[in-house]
Residue frames relative to the residue before (quaternion, step in Angstrom):
aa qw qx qy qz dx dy dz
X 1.0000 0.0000 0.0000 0.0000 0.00 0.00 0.00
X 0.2200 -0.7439 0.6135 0.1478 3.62 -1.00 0.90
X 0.2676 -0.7712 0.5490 0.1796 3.33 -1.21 0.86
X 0.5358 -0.6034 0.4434 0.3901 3.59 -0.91 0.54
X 0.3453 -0.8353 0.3085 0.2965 3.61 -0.66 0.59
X 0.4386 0.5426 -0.4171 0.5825 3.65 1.64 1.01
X 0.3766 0.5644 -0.6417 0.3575 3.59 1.23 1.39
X 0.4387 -0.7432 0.4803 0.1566 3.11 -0.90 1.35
X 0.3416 0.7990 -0.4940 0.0309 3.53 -0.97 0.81
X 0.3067 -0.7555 0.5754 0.0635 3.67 -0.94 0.81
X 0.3169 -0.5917 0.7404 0.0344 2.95 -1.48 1.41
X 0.1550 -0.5866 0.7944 0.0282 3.55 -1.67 1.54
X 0.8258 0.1547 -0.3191 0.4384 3.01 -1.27 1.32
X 0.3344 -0.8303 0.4446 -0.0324 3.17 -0.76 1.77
X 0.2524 0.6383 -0.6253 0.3712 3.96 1.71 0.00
X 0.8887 -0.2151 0.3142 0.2552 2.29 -2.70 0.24
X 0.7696 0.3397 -0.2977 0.4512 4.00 0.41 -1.34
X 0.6251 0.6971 -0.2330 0.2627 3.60 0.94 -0.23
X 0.5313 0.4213 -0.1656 0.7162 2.69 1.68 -1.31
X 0.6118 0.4444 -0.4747 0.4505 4.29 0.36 -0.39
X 0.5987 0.6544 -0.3143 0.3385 3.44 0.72 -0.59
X 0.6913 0.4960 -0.0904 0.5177 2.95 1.31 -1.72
X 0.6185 0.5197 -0.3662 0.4617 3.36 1.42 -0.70
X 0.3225 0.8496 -0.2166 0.3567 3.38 1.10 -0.67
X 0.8320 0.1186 0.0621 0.5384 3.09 -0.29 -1.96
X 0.5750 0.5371 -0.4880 0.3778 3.40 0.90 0.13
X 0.6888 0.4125 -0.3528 0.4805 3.50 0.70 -0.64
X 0.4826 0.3784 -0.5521 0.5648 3.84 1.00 0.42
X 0.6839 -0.4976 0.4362 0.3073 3.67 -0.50 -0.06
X 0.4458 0.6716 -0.4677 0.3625 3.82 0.94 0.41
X 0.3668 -0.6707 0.6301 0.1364 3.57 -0.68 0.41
X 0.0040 -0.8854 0.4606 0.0616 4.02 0.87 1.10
X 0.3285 -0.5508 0.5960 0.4832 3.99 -0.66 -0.15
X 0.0658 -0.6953 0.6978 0.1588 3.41 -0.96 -0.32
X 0.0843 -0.8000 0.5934 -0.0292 3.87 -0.19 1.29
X 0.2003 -0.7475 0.6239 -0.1088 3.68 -1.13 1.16
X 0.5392 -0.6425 0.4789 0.2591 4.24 -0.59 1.03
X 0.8362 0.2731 -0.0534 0.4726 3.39 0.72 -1.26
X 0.1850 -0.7791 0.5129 0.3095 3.69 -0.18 1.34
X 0.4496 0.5230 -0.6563 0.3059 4.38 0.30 -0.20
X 0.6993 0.5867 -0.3239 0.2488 3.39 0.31 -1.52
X 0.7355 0.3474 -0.2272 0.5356 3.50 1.00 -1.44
X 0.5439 0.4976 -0.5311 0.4178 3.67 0.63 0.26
X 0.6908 0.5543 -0.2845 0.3668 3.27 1.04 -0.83
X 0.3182 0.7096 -0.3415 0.5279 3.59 2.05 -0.81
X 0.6682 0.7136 -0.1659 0.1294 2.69 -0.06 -1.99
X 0.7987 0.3133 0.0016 0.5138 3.08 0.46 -2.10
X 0.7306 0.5801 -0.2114 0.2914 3.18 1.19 -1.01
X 0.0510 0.8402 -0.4723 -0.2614 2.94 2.29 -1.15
X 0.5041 0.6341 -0.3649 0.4590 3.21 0.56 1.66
X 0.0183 -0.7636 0.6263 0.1560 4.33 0.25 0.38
X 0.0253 -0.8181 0.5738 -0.0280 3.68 0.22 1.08
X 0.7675 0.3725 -0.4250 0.3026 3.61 1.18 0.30
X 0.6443 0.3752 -0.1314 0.6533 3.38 2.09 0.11
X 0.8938 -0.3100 -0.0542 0.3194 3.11 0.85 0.22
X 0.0056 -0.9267 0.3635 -0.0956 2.47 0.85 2.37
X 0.7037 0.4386 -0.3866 0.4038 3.70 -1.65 0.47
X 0.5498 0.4633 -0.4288 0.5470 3.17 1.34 1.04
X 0.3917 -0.6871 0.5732 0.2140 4.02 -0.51 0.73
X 0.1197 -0.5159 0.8427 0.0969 3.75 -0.99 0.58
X 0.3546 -0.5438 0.7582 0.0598 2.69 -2.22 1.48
X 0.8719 -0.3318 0.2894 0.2141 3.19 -1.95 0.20
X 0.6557 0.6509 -0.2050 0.3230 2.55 1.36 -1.21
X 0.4552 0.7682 -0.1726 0.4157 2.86 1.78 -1.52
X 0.0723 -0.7923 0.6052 0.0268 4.39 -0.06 0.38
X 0.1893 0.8212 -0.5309 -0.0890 3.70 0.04 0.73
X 0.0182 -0.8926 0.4343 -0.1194 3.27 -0.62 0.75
X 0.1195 -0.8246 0.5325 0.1488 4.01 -0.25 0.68
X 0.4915 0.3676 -0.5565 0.5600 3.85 0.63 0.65
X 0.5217 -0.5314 0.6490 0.1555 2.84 -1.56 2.32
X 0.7447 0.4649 -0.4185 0.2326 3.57 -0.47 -1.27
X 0.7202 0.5087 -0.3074 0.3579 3.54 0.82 -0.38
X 0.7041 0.4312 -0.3085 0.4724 3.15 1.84 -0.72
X 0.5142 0.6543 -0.3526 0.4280 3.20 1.35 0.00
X 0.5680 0.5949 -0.4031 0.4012 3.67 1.17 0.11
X 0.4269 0.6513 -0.4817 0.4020 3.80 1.65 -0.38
X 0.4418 -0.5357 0.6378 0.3332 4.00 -1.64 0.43
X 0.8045 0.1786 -0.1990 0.5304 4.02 0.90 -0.15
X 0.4288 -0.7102 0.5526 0.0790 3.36 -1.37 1.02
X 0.1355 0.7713 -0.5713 -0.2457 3.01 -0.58 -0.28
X 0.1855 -0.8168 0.5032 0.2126 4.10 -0.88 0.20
X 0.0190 -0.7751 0.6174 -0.1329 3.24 -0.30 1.49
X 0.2915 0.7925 -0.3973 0.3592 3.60 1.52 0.86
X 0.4009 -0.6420 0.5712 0.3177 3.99 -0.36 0.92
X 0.5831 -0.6332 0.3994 0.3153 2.95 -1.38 1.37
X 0.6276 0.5386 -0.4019 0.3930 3.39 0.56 -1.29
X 0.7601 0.4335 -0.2466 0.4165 3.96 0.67 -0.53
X 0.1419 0.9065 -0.3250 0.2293 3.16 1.58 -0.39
X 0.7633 0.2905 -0.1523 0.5566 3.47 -0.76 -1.87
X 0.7145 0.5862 -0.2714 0.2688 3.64 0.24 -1.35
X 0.7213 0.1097 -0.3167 0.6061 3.52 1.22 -0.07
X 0.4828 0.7174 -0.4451 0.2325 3.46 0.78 0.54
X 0.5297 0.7460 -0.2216 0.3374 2.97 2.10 -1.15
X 0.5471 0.7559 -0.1485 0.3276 2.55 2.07 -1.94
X 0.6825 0.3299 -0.2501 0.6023 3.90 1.41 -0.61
X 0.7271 0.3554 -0.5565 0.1880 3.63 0.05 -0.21
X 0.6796 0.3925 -0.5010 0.3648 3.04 -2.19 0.50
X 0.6648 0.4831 -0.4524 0.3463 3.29 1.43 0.63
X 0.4525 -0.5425 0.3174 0.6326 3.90 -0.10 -0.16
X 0.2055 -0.7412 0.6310 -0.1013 2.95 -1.45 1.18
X 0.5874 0.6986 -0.3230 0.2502 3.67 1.66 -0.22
X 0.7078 0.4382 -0.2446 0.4971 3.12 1.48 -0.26
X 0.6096 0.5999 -0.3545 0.3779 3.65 1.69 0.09
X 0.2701 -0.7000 0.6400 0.1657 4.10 -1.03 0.27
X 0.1695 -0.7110 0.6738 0.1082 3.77 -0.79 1.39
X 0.2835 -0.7700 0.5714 -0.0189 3.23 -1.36 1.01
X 0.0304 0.8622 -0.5043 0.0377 3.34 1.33 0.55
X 0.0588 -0.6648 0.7430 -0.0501 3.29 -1.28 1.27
X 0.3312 0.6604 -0.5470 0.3936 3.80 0.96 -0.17
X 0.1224 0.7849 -0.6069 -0.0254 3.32 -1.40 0.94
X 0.3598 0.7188 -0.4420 0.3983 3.34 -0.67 1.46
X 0.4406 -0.7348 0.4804 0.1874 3.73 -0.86 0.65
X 0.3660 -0.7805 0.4484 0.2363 3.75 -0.31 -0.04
X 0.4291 -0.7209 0.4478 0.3092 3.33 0.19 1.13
X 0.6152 0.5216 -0.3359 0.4865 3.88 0.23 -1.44
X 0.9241 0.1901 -0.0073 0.3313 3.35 -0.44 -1.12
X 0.2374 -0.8356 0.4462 0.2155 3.54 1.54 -0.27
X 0.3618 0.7183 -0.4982 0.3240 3.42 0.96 1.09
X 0.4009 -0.6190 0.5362 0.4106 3.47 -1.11 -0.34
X 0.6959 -0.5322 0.1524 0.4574 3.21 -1.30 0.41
X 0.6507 0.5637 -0.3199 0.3956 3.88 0.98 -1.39
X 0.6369 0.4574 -0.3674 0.5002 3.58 0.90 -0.45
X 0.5907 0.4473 -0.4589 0.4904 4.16 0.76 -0.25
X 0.7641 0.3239 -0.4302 0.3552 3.28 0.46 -0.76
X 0.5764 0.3906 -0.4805 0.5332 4.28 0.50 -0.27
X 0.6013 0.3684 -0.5695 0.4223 4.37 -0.01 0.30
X 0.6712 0.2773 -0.4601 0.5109 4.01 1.03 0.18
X 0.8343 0.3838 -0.1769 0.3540 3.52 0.32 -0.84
X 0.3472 -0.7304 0.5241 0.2669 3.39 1.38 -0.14
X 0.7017 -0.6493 0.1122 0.2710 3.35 -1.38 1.18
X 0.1556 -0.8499 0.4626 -0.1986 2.93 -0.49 1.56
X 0.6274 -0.6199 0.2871 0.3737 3.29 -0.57 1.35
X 0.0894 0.7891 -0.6008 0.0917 4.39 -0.09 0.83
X 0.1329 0.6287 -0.7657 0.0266 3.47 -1.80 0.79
X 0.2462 -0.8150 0.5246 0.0000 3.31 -1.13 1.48
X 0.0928 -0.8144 0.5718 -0.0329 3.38 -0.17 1.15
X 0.1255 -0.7665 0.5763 -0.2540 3.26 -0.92 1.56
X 0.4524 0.6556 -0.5833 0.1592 3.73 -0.67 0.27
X 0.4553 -0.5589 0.4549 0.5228 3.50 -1.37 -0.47
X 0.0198 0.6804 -0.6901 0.2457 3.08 -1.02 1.65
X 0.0897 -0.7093 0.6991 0.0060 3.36 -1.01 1.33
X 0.4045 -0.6960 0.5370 0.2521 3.79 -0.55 1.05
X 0.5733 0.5114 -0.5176 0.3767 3.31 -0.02 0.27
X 0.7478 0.4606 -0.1988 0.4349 3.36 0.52 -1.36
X 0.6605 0.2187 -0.2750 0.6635 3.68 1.02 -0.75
X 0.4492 0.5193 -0.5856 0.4309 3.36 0.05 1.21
X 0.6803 0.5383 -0.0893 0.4893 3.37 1.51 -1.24
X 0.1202 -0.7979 0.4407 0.3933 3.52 2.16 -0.66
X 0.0747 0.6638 -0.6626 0.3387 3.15 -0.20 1.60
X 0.2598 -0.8238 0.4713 0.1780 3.28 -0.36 1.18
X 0.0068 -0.7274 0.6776 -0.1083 3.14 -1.72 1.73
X 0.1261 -0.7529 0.6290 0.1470 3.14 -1.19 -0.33
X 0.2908 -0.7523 0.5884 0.0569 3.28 -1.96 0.54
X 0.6089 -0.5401 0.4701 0.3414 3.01 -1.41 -0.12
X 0.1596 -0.8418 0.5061 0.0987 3.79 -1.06 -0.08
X 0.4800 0.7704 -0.4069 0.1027 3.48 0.66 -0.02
X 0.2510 -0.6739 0.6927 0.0539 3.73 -1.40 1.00
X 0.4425 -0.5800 0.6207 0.2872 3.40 -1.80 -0.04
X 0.6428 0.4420 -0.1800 0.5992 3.75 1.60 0.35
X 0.3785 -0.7028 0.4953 0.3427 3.50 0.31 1.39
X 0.8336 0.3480 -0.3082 0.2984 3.65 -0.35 -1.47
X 0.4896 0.6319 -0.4398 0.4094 4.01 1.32 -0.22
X 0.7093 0.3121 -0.3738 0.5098 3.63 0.98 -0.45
X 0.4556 0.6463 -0.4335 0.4323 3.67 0.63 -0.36
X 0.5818 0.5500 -0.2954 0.5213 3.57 0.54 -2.10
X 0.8751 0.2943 -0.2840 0.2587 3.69 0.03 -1.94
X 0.6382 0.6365 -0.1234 0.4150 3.45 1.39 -0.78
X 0.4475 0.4714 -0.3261 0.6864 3.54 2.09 0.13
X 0.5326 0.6389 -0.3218 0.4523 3.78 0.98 -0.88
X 0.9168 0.2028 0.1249 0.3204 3.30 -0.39 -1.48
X 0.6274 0.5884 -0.3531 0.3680 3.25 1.55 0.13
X 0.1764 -0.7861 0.5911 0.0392 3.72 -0.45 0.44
X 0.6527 -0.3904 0.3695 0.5339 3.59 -1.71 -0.25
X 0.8300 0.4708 -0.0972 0.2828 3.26 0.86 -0.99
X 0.6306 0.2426 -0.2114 0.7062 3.53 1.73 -0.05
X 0.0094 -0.7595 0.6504 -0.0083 3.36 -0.84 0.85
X 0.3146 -0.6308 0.7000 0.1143 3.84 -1.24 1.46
X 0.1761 -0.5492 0.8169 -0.0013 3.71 -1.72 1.03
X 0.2267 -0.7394 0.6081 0.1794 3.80 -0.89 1.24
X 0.5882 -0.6444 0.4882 -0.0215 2.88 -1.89 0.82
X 0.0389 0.7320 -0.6128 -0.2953 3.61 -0.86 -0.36
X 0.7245 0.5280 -0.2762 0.3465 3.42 0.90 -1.00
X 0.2008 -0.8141 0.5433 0.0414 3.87 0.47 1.20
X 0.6822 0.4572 -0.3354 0.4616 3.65 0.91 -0.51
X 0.8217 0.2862 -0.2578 0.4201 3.45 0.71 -0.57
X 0.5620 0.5593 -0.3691 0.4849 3.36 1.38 0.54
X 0.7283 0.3125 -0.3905 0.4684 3.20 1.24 0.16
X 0.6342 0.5929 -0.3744 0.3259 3.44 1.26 0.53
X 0.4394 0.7881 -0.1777 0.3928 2.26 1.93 -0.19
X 0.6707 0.4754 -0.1105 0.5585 3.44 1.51 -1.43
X 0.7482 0.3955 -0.3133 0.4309 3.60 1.55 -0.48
X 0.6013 0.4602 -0.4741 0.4492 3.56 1.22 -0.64
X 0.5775 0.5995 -0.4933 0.2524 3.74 0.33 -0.50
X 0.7290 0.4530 -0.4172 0.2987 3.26 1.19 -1.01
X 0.5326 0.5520 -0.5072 0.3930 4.00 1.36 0.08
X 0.4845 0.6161 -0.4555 0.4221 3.75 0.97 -0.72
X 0.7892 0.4531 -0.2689 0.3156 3.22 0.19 -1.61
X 0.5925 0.6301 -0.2753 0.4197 3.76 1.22 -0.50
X 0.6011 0.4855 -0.3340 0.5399 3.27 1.49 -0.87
X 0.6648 0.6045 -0.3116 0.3089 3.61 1.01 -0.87
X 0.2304 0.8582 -0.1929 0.4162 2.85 1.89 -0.48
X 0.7714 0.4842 0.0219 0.4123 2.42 -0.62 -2.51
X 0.8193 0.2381 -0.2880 0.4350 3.69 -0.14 -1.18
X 0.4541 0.6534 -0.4562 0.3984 3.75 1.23 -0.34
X 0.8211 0.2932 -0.1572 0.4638 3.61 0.51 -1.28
X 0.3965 0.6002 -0.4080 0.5622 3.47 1.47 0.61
X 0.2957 -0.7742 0.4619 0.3160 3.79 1.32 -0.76
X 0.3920 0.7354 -0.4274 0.3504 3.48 0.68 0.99
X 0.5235 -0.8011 0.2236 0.1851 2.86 -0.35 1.42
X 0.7736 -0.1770 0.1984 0.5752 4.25 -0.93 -1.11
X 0.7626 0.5389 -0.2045 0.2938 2.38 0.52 -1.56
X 0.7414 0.2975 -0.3717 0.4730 4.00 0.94 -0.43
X 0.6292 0.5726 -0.4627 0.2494 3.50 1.62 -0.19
X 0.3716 0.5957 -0.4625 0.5414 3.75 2.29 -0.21
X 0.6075 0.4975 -0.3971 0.4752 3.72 -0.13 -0.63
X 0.7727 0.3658 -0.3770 0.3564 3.76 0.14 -0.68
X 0.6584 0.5729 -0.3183 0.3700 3.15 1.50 -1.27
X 0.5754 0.5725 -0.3408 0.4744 3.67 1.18 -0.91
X 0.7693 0.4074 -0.2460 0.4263 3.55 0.18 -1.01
X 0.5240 0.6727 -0.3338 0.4018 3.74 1.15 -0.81
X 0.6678 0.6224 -0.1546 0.3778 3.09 0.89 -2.10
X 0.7528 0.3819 -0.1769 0.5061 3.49 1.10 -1.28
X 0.7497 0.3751 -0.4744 0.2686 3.41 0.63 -0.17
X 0.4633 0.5593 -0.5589 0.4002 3.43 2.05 -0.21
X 0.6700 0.4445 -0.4443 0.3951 4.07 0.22 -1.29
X 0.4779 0.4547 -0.6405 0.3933 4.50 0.59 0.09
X 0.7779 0.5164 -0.2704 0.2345 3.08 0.28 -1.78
X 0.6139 0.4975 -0.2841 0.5431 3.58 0.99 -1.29
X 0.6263 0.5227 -0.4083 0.4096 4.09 0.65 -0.36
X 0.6720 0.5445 -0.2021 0.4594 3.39 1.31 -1.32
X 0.7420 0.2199 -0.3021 0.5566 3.59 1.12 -0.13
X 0.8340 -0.4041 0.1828 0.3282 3.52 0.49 0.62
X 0.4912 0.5962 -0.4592 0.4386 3.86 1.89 -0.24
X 0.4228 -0.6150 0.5418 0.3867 3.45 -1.40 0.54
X 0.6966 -0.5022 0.3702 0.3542 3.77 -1.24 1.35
X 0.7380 0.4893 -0.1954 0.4216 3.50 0.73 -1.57
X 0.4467 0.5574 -0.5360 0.4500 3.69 0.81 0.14
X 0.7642 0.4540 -0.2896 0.3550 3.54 0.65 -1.23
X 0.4183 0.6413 -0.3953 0.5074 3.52 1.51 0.12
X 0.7846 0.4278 -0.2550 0.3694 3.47 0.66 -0.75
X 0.7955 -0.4579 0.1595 0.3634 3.36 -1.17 -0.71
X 0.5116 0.5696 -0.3965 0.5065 3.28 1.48 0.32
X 0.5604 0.5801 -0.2116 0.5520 3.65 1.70 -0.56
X 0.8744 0.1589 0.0715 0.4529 3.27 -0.68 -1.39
X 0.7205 0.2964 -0.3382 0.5278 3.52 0.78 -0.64
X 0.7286 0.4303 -0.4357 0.3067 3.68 0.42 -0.18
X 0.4584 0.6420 -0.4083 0.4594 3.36 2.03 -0.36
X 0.5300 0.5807 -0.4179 0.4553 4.06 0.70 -0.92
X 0.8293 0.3616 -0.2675 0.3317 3.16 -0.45 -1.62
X 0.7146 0.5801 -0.2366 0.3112 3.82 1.08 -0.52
X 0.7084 0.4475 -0.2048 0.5059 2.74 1.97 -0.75
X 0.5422 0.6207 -0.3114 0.4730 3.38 1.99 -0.38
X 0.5909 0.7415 -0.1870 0.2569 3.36 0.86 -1.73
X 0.1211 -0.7167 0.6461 0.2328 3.78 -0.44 0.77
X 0.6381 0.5061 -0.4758 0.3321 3.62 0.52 0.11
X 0.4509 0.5601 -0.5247 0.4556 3.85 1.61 -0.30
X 0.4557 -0.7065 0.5296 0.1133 2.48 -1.74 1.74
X 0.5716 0.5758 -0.3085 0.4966 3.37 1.57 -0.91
X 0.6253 0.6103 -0.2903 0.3903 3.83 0.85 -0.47
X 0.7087 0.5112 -0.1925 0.4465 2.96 0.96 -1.27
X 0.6651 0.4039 -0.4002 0.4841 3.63 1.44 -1.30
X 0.6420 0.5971 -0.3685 0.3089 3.63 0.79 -0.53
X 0.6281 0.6233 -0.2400 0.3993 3.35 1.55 -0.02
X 0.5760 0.6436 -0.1957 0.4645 2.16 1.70 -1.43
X 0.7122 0.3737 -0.1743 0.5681 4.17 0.92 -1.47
X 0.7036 0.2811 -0.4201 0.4995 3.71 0.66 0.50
X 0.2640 0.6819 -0.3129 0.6062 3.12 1.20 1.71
X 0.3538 -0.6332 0.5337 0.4348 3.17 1.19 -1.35
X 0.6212 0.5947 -0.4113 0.3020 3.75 1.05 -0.45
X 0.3505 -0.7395 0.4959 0.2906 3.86 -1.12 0.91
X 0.7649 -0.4865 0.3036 0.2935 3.23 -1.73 0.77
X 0.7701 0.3473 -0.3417 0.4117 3.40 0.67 -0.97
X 0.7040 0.4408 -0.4107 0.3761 3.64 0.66 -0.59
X 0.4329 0.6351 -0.3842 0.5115 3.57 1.43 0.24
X 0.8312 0.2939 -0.1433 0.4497 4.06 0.64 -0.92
X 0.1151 0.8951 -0.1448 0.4056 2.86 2.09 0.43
X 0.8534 0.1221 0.2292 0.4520 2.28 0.75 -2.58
X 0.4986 0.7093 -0.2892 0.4058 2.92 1.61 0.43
X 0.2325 -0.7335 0.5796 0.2682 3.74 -0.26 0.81
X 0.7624 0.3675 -0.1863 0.4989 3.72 0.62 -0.63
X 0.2725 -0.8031 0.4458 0.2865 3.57 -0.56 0.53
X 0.4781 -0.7145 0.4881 0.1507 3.20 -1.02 0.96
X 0.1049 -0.9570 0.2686 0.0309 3.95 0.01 1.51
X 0.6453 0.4500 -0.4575 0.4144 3.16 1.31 1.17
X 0.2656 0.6378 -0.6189 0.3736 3.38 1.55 1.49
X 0.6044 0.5087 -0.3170 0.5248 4.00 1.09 -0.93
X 0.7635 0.3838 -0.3067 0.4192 3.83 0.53 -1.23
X 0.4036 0.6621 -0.5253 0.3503 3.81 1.42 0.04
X 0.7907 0.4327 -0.2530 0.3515 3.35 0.78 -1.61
X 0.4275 0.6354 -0.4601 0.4492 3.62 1.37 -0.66
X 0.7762 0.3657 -0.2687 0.4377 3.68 -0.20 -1.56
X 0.7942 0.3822 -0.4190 0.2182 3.38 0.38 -0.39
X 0.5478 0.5943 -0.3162 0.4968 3.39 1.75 0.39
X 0.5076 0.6074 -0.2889 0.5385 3.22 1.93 -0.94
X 0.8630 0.3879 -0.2462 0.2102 3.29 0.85 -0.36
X 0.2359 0.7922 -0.1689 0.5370 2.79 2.74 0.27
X 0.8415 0.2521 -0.1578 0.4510 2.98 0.43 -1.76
X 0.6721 0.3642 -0.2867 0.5774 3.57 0.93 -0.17
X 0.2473 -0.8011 0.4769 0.2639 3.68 0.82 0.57
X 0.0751 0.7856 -0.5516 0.2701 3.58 -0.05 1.79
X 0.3136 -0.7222 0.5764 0.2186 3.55 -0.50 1.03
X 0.0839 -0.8648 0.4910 -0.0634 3.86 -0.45 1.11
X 0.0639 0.8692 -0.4383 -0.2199 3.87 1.42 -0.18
X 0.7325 0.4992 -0.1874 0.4232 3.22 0.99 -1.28
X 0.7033 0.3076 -0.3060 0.5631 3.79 0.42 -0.57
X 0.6619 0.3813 -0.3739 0.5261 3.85 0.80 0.25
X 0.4933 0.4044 -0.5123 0.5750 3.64 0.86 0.34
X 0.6480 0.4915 -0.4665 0.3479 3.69 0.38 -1.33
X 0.7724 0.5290 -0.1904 0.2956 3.64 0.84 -1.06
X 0.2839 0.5727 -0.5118 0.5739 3.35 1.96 -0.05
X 0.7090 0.5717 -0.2965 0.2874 2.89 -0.43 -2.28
X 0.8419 0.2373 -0.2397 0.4213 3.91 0.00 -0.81
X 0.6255 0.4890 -0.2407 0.5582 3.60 1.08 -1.07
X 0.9143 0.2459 -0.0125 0.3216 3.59 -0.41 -1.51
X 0.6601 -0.5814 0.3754 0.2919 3.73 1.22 0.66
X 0.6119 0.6219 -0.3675 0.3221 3.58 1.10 0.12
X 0.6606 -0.5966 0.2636 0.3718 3.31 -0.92 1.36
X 0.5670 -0.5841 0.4696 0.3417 3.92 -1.13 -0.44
X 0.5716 0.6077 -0.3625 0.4154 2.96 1.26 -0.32
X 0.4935 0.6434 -0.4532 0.3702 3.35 1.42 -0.72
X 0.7383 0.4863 -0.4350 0.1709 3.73 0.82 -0.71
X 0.4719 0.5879 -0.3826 0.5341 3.50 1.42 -0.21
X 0.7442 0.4029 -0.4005 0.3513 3.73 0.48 0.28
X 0.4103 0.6102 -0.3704 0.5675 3.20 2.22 -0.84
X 0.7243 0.4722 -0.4073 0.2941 4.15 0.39 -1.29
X 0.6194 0.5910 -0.2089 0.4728 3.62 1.59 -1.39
X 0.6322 0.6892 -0.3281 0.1332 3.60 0.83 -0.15
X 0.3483 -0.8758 0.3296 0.0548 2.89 -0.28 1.93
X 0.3673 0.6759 -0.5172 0.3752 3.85 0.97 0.59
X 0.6005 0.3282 -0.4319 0.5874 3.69 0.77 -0.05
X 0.0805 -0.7834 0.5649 0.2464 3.60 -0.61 0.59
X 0.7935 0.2800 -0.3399 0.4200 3.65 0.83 -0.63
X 0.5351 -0.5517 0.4236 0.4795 3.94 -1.01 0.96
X 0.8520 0.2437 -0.4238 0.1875 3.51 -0.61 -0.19
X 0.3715 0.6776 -0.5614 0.2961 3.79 1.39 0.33
C-alpha cells in the first residue's frame, strides 16, 4: 500500500532516534512534526536547524516542523513515541480524554516500567484504552541510519494492516521493517538487551577478551528468550531482529549508551557520577530493576541481568559479572 505524502505525522520526543526518524520521513516526502518537552531547546533546534545535543552534524530540512506545543502535534493521524521510557506514562496522560479513534501510536520507545513491570505498548492502552499501536524495534543506532547505512527492524501490531500501514511508512532503500505478530516479545526484546549490553560493558573494561564477550552473547540471548517465554512472547522472536540482532549492535556499538556506561563501571567507575554526566539517559539502568523483579515474579533464572542489577543497585564488584556468565545451575545450554 502507498501512502499519500500529506499523511500527517509527528514524532514526540526529540533525542537522537527521534529526530533520525524525522530525518527519515523527510527524505520520503512527508512534512513530519517533530515535538520536543522543552520549548528553549526546540527554539534553539529550530534556528539552528540543527539537534546538536542528540544528534549533532546532521541538518534538518524544512520539511522537518519542530515544535514543543503537544496540542499541535497531536493533530497528525500518526504518532510516533520516541519518549524515554522512564518519561513515558507522563506525557501519555497528557492525551487522554482526547479523541484518539482515528490516531495509530508507533511506539519506538524501548524500555520496561519499573512501577508496573509492563512493557511500553501495554502502559500506553492502561491510559488511553485500546488504541490503534505498532512497535517498532530493531538494532538501530541513530546515527548510522541517519548516515543511510543500511538496517532494518522489526514491526509488529495486534492488527495485521497497522504493521503493513507502519512498514509502507518508514521503509526506504535503506531501512527495511520485517512484520511481526508477537508485540510482547518484540518489545522485550529491545529492553532486556539494554541490561545484557551493560554487562558487556563491564567485562570489556575489565579487559576480557571474545571469547567471554561470545559467552555473554550466547547465554544473555537465552535468558531474555526464558524470560519472554515465561510471560507469554514466542522464544523465536528473540532469535530475530528485535532479539539477537538488536542485542549485537548494543553490545558492539561505540555509540551504545548502555555499553559505554557498562564500561565505563567495569573500570571501577560508580553509577551515579556516571548518569551525572549523561545528557541522554541511558535505559537499561531502569530496565535492570524491572528484569530483576520480572524475574521473581515469574520465577526465571536470569544470572546476568541480576548480576547487572547487584553491580548498579547493591554495591557489588564487576567481577561478579564473569561469575553471573559461568553459571553453572542451568546445566543444559538451551534451558
Amino acid at each position: 500500500m502507498l501512502f499519500h505524502k500529506d499523511t500527517k505525522i509527528s514524532v514526540l520526543g526529540d533525542g537522537g532516534w527521534g529526530t533520525t526518524l524525522s530525518l527519515l520521513l523527510a527524505e520520503k516526502g512527508y512534512e513530519p512534526k517533530l515535538w520536543g518537552a522543552f520549548p528553549k531547546y526546540v527554539s534553539e533546534v529550530k534556528k539552528k536547524r540543527e539537534n546538536y545535543k542528540f544528534l549533532p552534524g546532521f541538518e534538518l530540512p524544512k520539511k522537518i516542523d519542530l515544535t514543543s506545543d503537544l496540542a499541535e502535534a497531536l493533530k497528525s493521524e500518526y504518532l510516533v513515541l520516541a519518549i524515554p521510557s522512564q518519561f513515558l506514562g507522563q506525557v501519555v496522560k497528557q492525551l487522554k480524554n482526547k479523541p484518539l479513534a482515528d490516531k495509530t501510536f508507533v511506539i519506538v520507545t524501548k524500555g520496561i516500567d519499573a512501577h508496573s513491570l509492563k512493557v511500553t505498548s501495554q502502559v500506553v492502552r492502561d491510559i488511553l484504552g485500546p488504541v490503534k499501536i505498532a512497535v517498532l524495534s530493531g538494532p538501530n543506532i541513530a546515527r548510522e541510519i541517519a548516515q543511510k547505512m543500511p538496517a532494518a527492524a522489526s514491526v509488529a501490531s495486534d492488527k495485521n494492516d497497522v504493521s503493513k500501514k507502519v512498514r509502507d511508512i518508514f521503509s526506504t532503500q535503506n531501512f527495511t521493517l520485517f512484520e511481526s505478530s508477537d508485540m510482547l516479545g518484540v518489545q522485550l526484546g529491545g529492553s532486556l538487551k539494554n541490561v545484557i549490553a551493560i554487562c558487556a560493558g563491564i567485562v570489556e573494561g575489565m579487559g576480557l577478551g571474545s571469547n567471554t564477550r561470545a559467552l555473554l552473547f550466547a547465554r544473555g540471548i537465552a535468558e531474555m528468550a526464558r524470560l519472554g517465554e515465561a510471560m507469554g512472547a514466542k522464544r523465536e522472536t528473540f532469535m530475530g531482529l528485535s532479539g539477537l540482532g538488536d542485542l549485537a549492535t548494543t553490545c558492539l556499538s561505540p555509540h551504545s549508551r548502555n555499553r559505554t556506561l557498562g564500561h565505563e563501571i567495569g573500570k571501577g567507575k560508580k553509577l551515579k557520577d556516571l548518569l551525572k554526566k549523561s545528557e541522554m539517559v541511558v535505559e537499561g539502568v531502569e530496565t535492570a530493576k524491572a528484569a530483576h523483579e520480572l524475574a521473581k515474579k515469574h520465577r526465571v533464572t536470569m544470572p546476568i541481568s541480576e548480576a547487572v542489577y547487584k553491580i548498579l543497585f547493591k554495591h557489588e564488584k564487576p567481577e561478579l559479572a564473569v561469575k553471573a556468565l559461568l553459571y553453572s545451575g542451568l546445566r543444559r545450554e538451551l534451558d
